[in-house]
N, CA, C and O atoms as a CHARMM CRD file, in Angstrom:
* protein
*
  336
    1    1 UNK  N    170.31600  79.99900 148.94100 PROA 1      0.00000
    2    1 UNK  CA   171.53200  79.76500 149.68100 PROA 1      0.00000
    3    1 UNK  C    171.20600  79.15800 151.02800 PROA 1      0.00000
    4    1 UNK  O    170.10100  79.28700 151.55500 PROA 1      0.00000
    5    2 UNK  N    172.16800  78.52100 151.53900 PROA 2      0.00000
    6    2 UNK  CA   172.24000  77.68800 153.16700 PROA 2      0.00000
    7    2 UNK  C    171.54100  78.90500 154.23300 PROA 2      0.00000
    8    2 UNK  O    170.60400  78.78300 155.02200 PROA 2      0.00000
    9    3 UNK  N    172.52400  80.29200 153.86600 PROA 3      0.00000
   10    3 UNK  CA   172.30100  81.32400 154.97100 PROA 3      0.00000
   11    3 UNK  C    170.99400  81.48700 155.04100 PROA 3      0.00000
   12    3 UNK  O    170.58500  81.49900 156.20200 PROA 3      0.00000
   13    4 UNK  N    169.97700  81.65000 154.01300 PROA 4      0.00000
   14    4 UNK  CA   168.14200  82.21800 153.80900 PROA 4      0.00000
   15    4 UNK  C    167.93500  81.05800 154.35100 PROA 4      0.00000
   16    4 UNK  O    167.74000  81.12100 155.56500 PROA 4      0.00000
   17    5 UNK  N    167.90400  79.98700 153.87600 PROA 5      0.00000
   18    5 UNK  CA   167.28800  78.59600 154.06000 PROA 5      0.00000
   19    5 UNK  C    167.23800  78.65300 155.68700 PROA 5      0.00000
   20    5 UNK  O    166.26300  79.02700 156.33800 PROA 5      0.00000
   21    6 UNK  N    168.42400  78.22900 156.18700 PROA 6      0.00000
   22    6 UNK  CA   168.71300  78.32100 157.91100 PROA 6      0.00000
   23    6 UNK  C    168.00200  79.82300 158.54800 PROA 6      0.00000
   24    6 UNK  O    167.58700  79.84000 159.70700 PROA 6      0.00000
   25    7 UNK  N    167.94900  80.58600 157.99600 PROA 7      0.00000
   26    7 UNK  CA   167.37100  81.82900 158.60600 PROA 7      0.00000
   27    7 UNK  C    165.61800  81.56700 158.53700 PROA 7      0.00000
   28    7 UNK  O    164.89800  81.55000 159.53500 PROA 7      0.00000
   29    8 UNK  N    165.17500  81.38600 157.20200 PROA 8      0.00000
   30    8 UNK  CA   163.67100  81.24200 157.28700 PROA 8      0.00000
   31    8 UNK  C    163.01100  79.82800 158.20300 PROA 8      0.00000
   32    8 UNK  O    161.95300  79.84800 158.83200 PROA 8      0.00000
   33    9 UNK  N    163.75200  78.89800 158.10000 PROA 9      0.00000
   34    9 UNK  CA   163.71400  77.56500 158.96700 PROA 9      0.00000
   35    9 UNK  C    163.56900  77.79200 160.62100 PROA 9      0.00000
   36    9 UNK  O    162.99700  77.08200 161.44900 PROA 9      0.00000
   37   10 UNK  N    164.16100  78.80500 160.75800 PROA 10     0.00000
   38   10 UNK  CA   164.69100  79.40300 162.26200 PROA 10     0.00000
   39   10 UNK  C    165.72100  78.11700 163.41100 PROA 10     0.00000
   40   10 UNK  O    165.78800  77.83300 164.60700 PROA 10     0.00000
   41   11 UNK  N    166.45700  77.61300 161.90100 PROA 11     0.00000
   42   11 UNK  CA   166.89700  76.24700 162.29700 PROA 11     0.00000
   43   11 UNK  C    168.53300  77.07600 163.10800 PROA 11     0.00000
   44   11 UNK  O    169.05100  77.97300 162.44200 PROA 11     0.00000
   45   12 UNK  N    169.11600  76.74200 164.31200 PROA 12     0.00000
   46   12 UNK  CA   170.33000  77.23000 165.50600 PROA 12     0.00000
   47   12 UNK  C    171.58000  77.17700 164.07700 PROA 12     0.00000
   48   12 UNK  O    171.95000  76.19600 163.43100 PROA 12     0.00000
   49   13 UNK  N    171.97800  78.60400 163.95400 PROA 13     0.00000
   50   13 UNK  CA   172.92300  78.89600 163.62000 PROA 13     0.00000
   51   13 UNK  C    174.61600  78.63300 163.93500 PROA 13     0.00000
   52   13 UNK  O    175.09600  79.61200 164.50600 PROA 13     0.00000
   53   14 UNK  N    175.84400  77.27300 163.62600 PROA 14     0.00000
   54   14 UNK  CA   176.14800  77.12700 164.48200 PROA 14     0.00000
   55   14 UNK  C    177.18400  78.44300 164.99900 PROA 14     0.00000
   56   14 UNK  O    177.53400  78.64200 166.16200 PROA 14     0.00000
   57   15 UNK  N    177.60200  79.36100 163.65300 PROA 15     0.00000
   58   15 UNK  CA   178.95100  80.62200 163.85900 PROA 15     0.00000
   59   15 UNK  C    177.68800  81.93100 164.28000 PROA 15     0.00000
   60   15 UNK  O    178.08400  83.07900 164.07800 PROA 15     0.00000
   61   16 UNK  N    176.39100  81.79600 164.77900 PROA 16     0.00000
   62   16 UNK  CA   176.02900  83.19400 164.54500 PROA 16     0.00000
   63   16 UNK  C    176.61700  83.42600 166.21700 PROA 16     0.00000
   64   16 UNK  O    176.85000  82.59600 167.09600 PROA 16     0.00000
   65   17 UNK  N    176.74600  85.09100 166.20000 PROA 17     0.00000
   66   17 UNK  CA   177.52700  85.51100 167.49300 PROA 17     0.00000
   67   17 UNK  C    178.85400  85.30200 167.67300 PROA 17     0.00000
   68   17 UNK  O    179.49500  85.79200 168.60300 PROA 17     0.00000
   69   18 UNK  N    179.51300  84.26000 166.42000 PROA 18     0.00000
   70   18 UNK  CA   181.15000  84.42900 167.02100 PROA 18     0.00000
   71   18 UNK  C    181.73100  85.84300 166.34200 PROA 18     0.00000
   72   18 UNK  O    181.06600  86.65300 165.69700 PROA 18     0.00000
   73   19 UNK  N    183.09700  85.91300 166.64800 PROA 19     0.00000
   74   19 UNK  CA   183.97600  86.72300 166.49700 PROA 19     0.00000
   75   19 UNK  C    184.11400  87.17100 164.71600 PROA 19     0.00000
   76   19 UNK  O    184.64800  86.31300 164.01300 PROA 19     0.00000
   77   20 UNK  N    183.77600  88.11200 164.21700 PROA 20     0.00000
   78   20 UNK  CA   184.69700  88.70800 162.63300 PROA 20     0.00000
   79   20 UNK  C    185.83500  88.18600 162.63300 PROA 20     0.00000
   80   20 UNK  O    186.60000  88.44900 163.56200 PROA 20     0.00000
   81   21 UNK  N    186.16600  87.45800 161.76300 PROA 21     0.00000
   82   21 UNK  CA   187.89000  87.53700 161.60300 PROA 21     0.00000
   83   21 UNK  C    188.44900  88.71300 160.63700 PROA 21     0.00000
   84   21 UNK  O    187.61600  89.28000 159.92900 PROA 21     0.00000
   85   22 UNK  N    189.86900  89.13200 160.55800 PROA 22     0.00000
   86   22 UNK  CA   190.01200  89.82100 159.54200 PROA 22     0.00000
   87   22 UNK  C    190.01500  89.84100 158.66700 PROA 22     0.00000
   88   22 UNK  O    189.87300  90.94900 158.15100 PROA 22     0.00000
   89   23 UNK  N    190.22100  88.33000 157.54500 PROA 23     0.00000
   90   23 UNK  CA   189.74100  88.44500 156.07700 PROA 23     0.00000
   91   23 UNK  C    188.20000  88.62100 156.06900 PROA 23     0.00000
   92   23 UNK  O    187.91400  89.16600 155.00300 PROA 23     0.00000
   93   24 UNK  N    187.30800  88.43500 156.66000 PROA 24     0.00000
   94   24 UNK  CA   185.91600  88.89200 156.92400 PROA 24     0.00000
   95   24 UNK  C    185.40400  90.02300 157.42200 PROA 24     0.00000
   96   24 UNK  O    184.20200  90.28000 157.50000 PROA 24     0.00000
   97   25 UNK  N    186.44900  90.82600 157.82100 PROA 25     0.00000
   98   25 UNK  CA   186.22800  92.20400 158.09500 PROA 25     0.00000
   99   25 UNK  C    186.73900  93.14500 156.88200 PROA 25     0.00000
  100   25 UNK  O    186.16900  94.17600 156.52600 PROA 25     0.00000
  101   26 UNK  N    188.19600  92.47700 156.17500 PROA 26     0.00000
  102   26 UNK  CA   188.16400  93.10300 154.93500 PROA 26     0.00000
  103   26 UNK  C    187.10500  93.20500 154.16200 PROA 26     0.00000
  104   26 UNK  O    186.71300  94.27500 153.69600 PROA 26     0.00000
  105   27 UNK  N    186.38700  91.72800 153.90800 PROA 27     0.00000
  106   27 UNK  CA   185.86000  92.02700 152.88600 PROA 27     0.00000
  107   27 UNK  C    184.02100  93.54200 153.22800 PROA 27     0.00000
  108   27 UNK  O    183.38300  94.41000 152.63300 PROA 27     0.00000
  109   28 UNK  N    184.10400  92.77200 154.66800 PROA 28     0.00000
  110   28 UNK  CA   182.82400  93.76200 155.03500 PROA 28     0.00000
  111   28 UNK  C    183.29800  95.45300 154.63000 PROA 28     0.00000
  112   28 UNK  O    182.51400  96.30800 154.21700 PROA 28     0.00000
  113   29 UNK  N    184.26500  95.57900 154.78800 PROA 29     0.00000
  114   29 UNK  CA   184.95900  97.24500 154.59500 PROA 29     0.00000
  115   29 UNK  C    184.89300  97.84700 153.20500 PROA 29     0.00000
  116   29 UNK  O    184.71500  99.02700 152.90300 PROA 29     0.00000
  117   30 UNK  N    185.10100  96.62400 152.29500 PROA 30     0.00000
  118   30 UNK  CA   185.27500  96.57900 151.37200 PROA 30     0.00000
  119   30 UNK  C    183.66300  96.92100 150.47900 PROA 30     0.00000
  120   30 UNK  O    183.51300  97.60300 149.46400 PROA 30     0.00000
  121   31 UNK  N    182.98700  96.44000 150.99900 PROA 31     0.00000
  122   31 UNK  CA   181.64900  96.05700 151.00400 PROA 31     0.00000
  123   31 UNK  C    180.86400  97.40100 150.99900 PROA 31     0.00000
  124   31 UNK  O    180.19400  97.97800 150.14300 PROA 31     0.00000
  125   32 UNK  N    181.33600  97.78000 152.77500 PROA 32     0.00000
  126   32 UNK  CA   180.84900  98.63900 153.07800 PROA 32     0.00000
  127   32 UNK  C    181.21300 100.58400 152.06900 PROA 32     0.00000
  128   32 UNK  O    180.70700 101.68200 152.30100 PROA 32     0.00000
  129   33 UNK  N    182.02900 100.25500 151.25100 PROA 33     0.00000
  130   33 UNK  CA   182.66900 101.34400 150.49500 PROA 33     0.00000
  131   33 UNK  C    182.37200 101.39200 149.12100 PROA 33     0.00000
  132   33 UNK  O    182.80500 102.05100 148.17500 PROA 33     0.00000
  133   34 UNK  N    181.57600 100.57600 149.25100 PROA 34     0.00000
  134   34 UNK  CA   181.15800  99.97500 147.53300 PROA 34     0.00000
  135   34 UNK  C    181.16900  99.13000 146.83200 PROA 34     0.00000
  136   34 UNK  O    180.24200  98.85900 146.06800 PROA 34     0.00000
  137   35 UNK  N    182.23700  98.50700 146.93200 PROA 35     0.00000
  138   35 UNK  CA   182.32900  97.36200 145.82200 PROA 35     0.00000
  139   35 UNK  C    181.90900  96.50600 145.26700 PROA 35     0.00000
  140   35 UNK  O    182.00000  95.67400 146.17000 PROA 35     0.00000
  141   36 UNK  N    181.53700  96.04000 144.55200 PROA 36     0.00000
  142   36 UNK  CA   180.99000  94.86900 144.09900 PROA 36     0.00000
  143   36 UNK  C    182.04000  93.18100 144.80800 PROA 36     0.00000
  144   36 UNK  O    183.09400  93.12900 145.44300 PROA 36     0.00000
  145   37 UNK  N    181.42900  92.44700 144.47600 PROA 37     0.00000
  146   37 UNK  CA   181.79100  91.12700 144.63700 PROA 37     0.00000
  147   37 UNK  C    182.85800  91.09300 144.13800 PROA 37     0.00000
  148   37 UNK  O    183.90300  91.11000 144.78800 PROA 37     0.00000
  149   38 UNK  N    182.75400  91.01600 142.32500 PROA 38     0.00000
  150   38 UNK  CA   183.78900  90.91300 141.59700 PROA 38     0.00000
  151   38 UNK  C    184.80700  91.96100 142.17600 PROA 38     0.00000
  152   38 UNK  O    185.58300  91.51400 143.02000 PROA 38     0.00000
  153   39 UNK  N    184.93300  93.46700 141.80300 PROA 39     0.00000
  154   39 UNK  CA   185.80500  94.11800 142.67800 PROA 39     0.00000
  155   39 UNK  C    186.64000  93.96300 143.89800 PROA 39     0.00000
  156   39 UNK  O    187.83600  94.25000 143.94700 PROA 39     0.00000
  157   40 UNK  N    185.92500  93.48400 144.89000 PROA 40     0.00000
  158   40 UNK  CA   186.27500  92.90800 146.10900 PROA 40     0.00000
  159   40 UNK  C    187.46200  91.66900 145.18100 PROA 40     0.00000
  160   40 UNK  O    188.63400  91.94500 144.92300 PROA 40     0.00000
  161   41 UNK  N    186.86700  90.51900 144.86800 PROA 41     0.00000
  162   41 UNK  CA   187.98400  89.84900 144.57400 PROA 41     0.00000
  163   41 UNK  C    188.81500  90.31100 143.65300 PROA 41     0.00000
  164   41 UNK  O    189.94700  89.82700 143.61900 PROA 41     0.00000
  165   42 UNK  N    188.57000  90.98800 143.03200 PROA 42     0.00000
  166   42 UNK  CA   190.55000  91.94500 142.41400 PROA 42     0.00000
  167   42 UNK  C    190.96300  92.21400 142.84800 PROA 42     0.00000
  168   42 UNK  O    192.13800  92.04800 142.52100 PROA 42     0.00000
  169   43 UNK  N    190.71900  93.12700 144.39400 PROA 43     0.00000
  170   43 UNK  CA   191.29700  94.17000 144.94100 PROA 43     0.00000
  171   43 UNK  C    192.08600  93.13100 145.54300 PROA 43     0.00000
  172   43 UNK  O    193.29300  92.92200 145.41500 PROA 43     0.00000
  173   44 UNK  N    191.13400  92.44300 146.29400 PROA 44     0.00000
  174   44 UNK  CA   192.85800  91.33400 147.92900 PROA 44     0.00000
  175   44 UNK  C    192.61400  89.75200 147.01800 PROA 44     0.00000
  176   44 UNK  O    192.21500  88.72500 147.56600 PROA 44     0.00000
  177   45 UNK  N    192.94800  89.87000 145.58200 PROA 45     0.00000
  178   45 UNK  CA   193.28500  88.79000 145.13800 PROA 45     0.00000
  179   45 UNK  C    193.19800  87.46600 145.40100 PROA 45     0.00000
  180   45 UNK  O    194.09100  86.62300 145.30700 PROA 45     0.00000
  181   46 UNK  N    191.53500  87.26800 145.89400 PROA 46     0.00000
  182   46 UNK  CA   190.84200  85.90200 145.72000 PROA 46     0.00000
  183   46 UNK  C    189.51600  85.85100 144.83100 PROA 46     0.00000
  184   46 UNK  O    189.07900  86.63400 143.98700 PROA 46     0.00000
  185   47 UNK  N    189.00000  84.53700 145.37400 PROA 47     0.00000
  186   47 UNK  CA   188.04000  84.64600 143.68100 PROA 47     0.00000
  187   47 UNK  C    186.88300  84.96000 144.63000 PROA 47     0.00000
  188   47 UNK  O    186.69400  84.94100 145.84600 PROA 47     0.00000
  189   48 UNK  N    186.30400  85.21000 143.69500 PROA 48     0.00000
  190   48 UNK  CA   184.44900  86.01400 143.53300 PROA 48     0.00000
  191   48 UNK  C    184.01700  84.97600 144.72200 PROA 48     0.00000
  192   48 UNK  O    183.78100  85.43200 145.84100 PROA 48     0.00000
  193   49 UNK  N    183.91300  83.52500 144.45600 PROA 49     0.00000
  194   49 UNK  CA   183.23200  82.82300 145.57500 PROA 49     0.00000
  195   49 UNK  C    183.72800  82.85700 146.76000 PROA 49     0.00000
  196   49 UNK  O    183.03300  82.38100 147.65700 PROA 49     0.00000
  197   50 UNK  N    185.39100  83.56500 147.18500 PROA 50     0.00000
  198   50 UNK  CA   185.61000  83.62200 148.73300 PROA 50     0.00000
  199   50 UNK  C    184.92800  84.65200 149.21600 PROA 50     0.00000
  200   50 UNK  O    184.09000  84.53300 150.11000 PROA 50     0.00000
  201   51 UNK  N    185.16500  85.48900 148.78800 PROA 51     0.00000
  202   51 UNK  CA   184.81200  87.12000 148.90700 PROA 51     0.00000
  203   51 UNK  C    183.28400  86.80700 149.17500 PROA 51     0.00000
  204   51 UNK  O    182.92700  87.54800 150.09100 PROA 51     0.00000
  205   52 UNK  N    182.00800  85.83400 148.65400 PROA 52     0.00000
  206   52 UNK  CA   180.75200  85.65500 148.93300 PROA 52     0.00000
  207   52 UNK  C    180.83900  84.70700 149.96200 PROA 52     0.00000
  208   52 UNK  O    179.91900  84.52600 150.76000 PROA 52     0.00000
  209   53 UNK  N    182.36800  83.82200 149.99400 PROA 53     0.00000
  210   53 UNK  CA   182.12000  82.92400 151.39200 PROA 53     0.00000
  211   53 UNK  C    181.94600  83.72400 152.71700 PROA 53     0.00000
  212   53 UNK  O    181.07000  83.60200 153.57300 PROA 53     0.00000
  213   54 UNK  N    183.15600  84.69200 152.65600 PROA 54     0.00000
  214   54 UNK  CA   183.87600  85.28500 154.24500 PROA 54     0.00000
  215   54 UNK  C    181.75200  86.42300 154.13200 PROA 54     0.00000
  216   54 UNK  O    180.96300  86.37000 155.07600 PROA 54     0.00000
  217   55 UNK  N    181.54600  86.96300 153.22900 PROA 55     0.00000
  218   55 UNK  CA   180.51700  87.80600 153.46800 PROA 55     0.00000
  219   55 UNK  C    178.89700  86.91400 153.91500 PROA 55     0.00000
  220   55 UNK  O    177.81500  87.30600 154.35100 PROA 55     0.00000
  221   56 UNK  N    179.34700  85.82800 153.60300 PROA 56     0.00000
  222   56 UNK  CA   177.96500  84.90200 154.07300 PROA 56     0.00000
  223   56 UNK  C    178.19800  84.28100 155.71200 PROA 56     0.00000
  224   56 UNK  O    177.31300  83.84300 156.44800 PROA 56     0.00000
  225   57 UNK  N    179.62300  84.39500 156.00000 PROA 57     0.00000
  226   57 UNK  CA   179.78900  84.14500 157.34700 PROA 57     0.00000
  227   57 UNK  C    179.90600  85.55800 158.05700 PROA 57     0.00000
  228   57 UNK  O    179.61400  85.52000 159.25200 PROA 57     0.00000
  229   58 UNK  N    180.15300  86.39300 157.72200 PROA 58     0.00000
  230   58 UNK  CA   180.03000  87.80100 158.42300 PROA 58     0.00000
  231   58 UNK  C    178.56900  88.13100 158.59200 PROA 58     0.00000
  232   58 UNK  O    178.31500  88.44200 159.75600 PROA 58     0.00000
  233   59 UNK  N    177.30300  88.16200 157.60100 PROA 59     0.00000
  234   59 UNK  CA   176.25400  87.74200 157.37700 PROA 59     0.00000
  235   59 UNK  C    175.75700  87.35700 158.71000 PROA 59     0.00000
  236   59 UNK  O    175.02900  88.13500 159.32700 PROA 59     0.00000
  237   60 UNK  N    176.09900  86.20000 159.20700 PROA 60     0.00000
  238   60 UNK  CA   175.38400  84.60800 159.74900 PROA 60     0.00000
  239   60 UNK  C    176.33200  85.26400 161.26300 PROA 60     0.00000
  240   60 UNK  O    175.78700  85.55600 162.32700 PROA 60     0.00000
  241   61 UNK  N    177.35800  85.34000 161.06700 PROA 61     0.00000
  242   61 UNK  CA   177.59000  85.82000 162.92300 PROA 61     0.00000
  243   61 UNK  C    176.90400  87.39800 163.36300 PROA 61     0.00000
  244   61 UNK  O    176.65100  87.74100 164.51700 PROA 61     0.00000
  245   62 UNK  N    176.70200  88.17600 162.19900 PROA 62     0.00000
  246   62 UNK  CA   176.14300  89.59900 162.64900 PROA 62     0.00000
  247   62 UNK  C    174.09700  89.20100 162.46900 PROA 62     0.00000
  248   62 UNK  O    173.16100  90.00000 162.45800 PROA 62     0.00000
  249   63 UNK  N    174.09300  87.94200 162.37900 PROA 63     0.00000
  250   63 UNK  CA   172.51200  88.44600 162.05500 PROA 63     0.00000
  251   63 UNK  C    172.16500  89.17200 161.30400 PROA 63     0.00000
  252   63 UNK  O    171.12700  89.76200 161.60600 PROA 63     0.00000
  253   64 UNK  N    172.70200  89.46300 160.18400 PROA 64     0.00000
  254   64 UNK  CA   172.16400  90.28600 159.31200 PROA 64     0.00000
  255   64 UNK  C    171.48800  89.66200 158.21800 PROA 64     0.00000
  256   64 UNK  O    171.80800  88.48100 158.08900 PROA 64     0.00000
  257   65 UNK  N    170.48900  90.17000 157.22500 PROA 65     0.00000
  258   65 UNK  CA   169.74000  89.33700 156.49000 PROA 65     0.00000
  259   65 UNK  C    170.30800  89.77500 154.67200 PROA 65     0.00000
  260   65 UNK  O    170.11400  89.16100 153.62300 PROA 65     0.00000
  261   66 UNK  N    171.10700  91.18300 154.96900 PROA 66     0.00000
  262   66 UNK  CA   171.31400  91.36800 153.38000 PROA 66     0.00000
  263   66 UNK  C    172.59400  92.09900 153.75900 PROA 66     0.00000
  264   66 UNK  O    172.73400  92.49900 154.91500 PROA 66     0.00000
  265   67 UNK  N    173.85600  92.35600 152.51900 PROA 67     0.00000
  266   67 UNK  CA   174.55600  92.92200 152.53600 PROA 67     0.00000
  267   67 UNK  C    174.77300  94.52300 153.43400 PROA 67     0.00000
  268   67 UNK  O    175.60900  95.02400 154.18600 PROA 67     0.00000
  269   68 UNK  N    173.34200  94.93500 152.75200 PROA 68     0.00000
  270   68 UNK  CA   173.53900  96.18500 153.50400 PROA 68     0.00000
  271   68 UNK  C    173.16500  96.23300 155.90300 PROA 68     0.00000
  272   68 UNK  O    173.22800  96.95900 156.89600 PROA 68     0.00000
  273   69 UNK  N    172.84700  94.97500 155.46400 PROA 69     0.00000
  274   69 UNK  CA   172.11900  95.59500 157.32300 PROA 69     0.00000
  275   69 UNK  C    173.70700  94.96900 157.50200 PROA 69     0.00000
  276   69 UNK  O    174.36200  95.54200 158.37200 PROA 69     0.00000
  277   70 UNK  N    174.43000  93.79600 156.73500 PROA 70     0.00000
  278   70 UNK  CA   175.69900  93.55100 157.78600 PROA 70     0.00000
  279   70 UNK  C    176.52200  95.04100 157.72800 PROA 70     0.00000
  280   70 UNK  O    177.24900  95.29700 158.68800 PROA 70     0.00000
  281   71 UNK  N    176.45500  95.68500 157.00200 PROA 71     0.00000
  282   71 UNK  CA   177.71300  97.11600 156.74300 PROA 71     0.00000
  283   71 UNK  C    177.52600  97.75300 158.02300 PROA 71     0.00000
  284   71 UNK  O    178.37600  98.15800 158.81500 PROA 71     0.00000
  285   72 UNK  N    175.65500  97.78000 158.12500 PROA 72     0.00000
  286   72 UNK  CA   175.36300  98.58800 159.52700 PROA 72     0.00000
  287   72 UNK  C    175.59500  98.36100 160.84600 PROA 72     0.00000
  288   72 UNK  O    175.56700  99.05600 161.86200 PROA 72     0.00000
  289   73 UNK  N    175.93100  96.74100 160.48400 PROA 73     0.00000
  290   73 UNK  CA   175.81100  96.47900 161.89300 PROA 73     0.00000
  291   73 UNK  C    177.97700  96.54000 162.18900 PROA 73     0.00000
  292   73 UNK  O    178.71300  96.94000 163.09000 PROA 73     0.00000
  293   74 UNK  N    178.13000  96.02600 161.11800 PROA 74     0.00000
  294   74 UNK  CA   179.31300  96.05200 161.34900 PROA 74     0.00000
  295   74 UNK  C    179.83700  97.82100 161.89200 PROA 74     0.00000
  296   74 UNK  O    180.68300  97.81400 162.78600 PROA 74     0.00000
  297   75 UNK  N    179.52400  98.78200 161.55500 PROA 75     0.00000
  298   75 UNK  CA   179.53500 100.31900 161.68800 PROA 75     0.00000
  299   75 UNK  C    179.35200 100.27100 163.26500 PROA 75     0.00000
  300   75 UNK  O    180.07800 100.70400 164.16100 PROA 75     0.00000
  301   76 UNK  N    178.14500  99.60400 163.30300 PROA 76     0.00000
  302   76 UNK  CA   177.46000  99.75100 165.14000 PROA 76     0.00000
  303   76 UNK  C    178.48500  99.20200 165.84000 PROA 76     0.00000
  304   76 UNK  O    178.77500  99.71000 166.92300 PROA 76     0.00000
  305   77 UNK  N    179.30500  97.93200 165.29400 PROA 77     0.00000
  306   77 UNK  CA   180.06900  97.46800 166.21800 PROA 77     0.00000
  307   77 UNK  C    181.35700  97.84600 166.00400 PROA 77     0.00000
  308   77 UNK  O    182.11600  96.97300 166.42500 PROA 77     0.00000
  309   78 UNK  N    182.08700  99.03300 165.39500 PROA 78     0.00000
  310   78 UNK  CA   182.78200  98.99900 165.19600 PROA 78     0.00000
  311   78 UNK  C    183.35600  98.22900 164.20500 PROA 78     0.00000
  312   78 UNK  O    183.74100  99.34500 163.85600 PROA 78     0.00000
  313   79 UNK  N    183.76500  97.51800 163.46700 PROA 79     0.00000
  314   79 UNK  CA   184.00300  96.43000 162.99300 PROA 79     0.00000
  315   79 UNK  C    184.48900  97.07300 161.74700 PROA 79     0.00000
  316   79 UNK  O    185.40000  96.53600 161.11600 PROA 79     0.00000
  317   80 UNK  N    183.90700  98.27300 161.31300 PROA 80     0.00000
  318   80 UNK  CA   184.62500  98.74400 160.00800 PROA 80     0.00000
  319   80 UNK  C    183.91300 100.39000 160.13000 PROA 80     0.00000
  320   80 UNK  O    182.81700 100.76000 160.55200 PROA 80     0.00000
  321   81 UNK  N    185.16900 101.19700 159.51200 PROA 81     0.00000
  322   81 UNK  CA   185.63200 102.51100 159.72300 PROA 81     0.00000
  323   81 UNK  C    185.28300 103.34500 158.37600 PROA 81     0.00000
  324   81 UNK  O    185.96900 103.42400 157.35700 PROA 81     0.00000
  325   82 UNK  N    184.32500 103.80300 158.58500 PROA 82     0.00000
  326   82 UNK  CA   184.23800 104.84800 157.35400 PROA 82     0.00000
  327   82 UNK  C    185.10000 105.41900 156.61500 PROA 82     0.00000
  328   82 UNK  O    185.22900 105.47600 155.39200 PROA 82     0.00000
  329   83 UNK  N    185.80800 105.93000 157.65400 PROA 83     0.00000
  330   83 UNK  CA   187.09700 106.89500 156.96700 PROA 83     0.00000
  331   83 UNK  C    188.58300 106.56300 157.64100 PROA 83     0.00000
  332   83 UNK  O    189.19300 106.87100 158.66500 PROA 83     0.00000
  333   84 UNK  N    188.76400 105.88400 156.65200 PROA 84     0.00000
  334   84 UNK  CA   189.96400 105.10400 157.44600 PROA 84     0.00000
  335   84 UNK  C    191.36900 106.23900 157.24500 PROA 84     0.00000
  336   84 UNK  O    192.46400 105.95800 157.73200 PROA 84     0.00000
């Protein structure tokens, strides 16, 4: 994928450090609670590849390198609520 490629390259990220939006915070919540990909797109009714888009840009602005460090970081920043 673009995200590894640009990360191992150490080539300037241009969204890393901006803002979560909220379909990108859904899906991190979503994420963060279990779900699979596929799941994720049943639940808020888009397809499998948005649900891997918004999580590869949540990814790329949190610096994170795998699903699980974005959940953490998103946790650290607030960004998504355990127990909602």
């Amino acid at each position: 994928m673009v995200h590894e490629v640009l990360l191992l390259k150490g080539a300037p990220v241009a969204i890393e450090g901006r803002a979560v939006v909220a379909s990108e915070r859904g899906v991190l919540r979503n994420v963060a609670h279990g779900l699979t990909t596929d799941d994720i797109a049943d639940k808020l009714e888009i397809s499998e590849r948005t649900v891997q888009f918004h999580l590869d840009a949540v990814r790329t602005k949190l610096g994170a390198a795998n699903r699980q460090e974005a959940v953490a970081s998103g946790i650290r920043r607030g960004l998504v609520n355990m127990f909602p």
